[in-house]
C-alpha positions as MATLAB code, in Angstrom:
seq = 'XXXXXXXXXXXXXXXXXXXXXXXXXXXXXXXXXXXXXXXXXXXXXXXXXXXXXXXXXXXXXXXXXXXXXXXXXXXXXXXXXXXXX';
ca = [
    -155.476  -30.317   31.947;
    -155.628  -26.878   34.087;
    -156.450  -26.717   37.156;
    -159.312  -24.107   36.262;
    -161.052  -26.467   33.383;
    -160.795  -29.173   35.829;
    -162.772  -27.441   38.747;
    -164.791  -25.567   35.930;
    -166.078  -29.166   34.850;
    -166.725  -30.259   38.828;
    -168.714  -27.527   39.416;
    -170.576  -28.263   36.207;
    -170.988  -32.270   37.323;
    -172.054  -31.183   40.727;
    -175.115  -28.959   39.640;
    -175.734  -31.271   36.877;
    -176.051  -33.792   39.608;
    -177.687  -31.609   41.682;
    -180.460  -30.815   38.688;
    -181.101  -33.760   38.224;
    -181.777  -35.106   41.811;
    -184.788  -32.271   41.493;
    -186.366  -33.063   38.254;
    -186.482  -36.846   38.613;
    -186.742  -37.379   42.110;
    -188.628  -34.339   43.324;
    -186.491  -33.657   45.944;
    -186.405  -29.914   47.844;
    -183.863  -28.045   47.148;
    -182.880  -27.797   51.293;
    -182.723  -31.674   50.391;
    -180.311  -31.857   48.258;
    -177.577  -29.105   49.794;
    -175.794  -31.560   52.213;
    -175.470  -33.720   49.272;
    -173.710  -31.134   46.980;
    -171.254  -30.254   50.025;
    -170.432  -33.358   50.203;
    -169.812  -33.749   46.546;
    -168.174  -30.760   46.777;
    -165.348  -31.972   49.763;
    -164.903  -35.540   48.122;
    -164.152  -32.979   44.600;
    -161.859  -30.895   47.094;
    -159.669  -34.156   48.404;
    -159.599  -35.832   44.953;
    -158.180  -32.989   43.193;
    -154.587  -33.137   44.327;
    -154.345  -37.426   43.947;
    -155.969  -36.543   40.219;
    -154.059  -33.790   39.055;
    -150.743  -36.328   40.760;
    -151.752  -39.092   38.396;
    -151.961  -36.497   35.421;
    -148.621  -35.509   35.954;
    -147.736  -38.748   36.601;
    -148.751  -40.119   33.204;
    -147.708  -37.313   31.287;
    -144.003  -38.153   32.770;
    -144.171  -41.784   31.567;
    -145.590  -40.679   27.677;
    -142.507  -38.349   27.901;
    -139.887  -41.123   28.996;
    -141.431  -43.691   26.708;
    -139.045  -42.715   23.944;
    -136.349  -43.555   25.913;
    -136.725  -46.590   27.399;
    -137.933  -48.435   24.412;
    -134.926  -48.484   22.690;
    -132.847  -49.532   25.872;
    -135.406  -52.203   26.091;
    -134.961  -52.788   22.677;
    -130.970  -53.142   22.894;
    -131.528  -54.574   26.194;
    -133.539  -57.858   24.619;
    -131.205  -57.926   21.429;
    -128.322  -58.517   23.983;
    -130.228  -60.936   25.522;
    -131.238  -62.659   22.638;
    -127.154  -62.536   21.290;
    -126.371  -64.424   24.881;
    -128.770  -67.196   24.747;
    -127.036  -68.219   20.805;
    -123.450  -67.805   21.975;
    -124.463  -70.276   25.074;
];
């Protein structure tokens, strides 16, 4: 996903949260500030691990194709050892 859609929908979550914390719990706005900010820096150091295990996943999907069928040949050969043993 891009990196503006991802901080797009952070934002979003963070005043959501932030709404929230107002209407249910009655809190003051100067109340809840130091909780968005930190919201807001936990967002800022996530982003790089999250956007790493994106990539990360979208690498395996794309290699998947080719290590099935060497896994495939890989447990036929196998399979050809154990009956000539």
């Amino acid at each position: 996903m891009p990196k503006p859609i991802v901080e797009t929908f952070a934002v979003i979550g963070i005043l959501l949260i932030a709404l929230v914390m107002h209407i249910q719990g009655g809190r003051p706005i100067a109340d809840i500030i130091p909780i968005i900010a930190l919201f807001g820096a936990a967002i800022v150091k996530l982003m790089p691990a999250l956007f790493l295990i994106t990539q990360q996943s979208t690498e395996v999907r794309y290699n998947i194709a080719s290590v099935n069928p060497v896994h495939d040949d890989l447990m036929a050969l196998q399979s050809a050892q154990k009956k000539v043993s």
